[in-house]
C-alpha positions as CSV (number, residue, x, y, z in Angstrom):
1,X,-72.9,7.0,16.6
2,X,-72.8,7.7,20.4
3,X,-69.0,6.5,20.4
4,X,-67.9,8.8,17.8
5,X,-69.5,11.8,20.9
6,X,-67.1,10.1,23.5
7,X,-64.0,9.2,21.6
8,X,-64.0,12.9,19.7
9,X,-63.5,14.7,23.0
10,X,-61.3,12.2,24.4
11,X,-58.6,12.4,21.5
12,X,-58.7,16.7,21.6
13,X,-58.3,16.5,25.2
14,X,-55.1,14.4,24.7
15,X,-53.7,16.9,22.1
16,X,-54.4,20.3,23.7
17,X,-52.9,18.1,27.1
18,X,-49.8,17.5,24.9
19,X,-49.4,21.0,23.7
20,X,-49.8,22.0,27.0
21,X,-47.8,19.8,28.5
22,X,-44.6,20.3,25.9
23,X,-44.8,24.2,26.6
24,X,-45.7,25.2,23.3
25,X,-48.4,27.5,24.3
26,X,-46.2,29.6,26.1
27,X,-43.8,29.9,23.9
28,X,-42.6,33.0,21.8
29,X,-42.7,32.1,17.7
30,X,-39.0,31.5,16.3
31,X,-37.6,31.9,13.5
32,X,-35.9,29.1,11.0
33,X,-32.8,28.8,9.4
34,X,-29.0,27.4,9.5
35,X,-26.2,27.8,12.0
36,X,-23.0,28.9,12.0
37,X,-20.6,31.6,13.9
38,X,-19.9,35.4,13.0
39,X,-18.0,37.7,15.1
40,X,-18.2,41.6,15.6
41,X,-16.7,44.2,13.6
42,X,-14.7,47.4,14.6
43,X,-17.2,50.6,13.3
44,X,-13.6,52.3,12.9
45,X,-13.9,54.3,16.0
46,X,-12.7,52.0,18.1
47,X,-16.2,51.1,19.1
48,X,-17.6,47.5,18.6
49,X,-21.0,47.3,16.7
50,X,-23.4,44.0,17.1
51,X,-23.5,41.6,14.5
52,X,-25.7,38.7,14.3
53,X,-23.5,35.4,16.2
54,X,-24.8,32.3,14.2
55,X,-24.0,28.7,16.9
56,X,-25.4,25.3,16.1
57,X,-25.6,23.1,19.2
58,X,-26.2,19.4,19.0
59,X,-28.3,17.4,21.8
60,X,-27.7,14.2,22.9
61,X,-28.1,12.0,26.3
62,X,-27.5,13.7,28.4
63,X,-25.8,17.2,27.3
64,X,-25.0,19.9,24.8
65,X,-22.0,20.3,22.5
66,X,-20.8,23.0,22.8
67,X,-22.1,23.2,26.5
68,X,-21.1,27.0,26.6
69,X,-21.9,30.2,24.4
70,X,-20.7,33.2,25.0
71,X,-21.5,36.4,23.2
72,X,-21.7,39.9,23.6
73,X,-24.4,42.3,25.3
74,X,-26.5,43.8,21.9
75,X,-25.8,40.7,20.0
76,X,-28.6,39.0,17.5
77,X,-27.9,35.8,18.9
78,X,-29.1,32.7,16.6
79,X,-29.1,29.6,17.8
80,X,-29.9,26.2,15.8
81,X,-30.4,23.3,17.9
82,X,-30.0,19.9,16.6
83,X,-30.9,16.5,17.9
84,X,-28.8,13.6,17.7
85,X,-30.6,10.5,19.2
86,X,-34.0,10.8,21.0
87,X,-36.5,14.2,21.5
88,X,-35.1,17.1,22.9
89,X,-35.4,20.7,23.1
90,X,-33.3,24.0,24.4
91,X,-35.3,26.5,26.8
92,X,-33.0,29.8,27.8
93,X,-35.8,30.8,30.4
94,X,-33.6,33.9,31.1
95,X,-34.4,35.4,27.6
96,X,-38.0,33.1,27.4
97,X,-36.9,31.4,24.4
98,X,-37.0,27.9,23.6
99,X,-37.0,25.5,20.9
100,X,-39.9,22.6,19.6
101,X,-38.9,19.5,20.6
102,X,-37.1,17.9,18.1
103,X,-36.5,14.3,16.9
104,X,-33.2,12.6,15.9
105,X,-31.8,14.2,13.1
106,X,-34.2,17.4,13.0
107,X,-33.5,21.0,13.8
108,X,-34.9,24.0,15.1
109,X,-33.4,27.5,15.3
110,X,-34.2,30.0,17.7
111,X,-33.0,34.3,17.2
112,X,-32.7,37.0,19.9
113,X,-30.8,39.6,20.9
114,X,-29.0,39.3,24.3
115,X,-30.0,42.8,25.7
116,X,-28.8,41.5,29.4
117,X,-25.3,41.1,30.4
118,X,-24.7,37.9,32.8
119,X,-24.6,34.3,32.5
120,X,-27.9,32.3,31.9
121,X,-28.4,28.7,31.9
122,X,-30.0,26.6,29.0
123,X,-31.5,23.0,29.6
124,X,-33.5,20.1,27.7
125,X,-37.3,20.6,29.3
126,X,-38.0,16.8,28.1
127,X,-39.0,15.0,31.6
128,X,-35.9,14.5,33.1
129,X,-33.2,15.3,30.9
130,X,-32.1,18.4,32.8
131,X,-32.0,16.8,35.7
132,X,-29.4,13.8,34.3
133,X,-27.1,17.1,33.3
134,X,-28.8,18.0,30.3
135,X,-27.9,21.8,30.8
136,X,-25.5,24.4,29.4
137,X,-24.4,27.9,29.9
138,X,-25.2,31.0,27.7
139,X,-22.5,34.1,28.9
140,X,-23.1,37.1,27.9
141,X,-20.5,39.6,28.2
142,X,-21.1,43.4,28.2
């Protein structure tokens, strides 16, 4: 019975380390869905009005395809990441967003709007991955 007191504490300790250490308590929840791209429309004015811009981006050792998005100040932006070999995730710390890391095969999709104009980098927060070039651009024009 006393080993049931030790190992309890020693298994919740290694799960709360693992959320922890994966990021997922700091996190902001996300939202599900599919990918694809939409542009902007022309409100018949001549001024542009934001529209949602659907991307899907596929991970893989060591990088991002595409490895750029670009989109326009106001924009929903919705991103759904997809991994095609080992875990991996995409962080934008410039608009604190960030997918679950995912496993081969498995998605996640991530929605904002890019209310700041400039160009901010997304990377793989898996140990090491950004570091072997796992990183991309996000530009956002406006």
């Amino acid at each position: 019975m006393k080993k049931i007191y030790i190992i309890v504490p020693i298994v919740l300790a290694a799960l709360l380390g693992t959320y922890y250490i994966l990021g997922f308590y700091n996190r902001p929840p996300q939202t599900q869905g599919n990918g694809s791209n939409n542009g902007q429309s022309n409100s018949g004015d001549g001024q542009v009005t934001s529209q949602t811009r659907e991307f899907t981006v596929n991970g893989h050792a060591y990088g991002f395809s595409p490895s750029t998005i670009e989109v326009n100040k106001g924009d929903n932006v919705k991103i759904t990441f997809i991994s095609d070999d080992i875990l991996h995730d995409l962080v934008i710390d410039g608009y604190n967003v960030g997918t679950d890391v995912v496993s081969s095969g498995d998605s996640y999709t991530i929605q904002f709007i890019a209310d700041r104009s400039g160009t901010f980098t997304f990377y793989c927060s898996v140990d090491g991955h950004s570091d072997a070039g796992m990183v991309g651009k996000l530009i956002v024009v406006g």
